[in-house]
C-alpha positions in Angstrom: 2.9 14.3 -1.3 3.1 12.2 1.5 0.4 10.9 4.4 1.2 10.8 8.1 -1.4 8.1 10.5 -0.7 9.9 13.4 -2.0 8.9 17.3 -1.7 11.4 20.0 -2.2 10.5 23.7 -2.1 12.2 26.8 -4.3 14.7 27.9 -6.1 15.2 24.4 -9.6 14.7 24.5 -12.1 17.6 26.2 -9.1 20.7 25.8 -9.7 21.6 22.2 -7.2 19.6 20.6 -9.5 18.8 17.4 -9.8 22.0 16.8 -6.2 23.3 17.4 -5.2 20.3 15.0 -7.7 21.7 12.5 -6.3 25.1 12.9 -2.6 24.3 12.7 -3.6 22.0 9.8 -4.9 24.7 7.7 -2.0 26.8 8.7 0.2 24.5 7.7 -1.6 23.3 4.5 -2.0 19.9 5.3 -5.5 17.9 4.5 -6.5 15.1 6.1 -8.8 14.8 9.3 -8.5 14.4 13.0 -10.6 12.3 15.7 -11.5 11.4 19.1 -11.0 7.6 20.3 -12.7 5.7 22.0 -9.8 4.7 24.2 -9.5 8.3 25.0 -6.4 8.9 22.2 -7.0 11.7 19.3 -6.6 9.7 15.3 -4.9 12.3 12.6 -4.6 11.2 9.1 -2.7 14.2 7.4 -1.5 14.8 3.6 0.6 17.1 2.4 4.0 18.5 1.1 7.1 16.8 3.6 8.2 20.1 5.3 4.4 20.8 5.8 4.1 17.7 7.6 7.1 18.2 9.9 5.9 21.6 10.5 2.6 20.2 11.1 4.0 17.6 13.2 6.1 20.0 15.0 3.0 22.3 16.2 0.9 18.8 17.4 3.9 18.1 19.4 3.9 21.1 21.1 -0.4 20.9 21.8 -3.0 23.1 22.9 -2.5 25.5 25.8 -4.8 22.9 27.6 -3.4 19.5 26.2 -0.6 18.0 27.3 0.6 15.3 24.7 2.7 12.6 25.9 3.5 10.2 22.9 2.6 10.4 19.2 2.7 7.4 17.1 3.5 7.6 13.5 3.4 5.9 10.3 4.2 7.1 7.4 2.6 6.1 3.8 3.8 7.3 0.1 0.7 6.5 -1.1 -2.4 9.6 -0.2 -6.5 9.9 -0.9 -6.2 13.3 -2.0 -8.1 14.6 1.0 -9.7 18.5 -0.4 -9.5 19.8 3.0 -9.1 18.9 7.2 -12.0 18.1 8.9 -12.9 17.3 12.2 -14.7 13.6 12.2 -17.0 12.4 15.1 
């Protein structure tokens, strides 16, 4: 198990992203949990198995039909808080 801190900016806030990253999340059975910033990025802390995460990683890259990401910032920790599920924080 590993944890990705993940920042996504572009066009991500208003086009559903929080809920496509909920979505691809559960697809991709990865817990963890995904929020809007006030400087207008979108926060994903995500836990799971390493290909999960890639895959995971992989789909967010790509974004919503009506997001456009244009950079992703990640750090990776060994270390996880044994998230249950992915939820969407506000």
């Amino acid at each position: 198990m590993k944890q990705y801190h993940i920042i996504v900016s572009g066009r991500v806030q208003g086009v559903g992203f929080r809920y496509f990253t909920q979505s691809k999340a559960v697809e991709h059975q990865i817990s963890g949990w995904v929020r809007n910033k006030m400087d207008g990025t979108v926060e994903i802390v995500a836990e799971g198995e390493e290909q999960n995460l890639q895959n995971f990683l992989a789909s967010i890259q790509k974004g919503s039909p009506f997001s456009k990401v244009e950079n992703i910032q990640l750090t990776e920790h060994d270390e996880v808080e044994g998230f249950q599920k992915f939820d969407i924080r506000y």
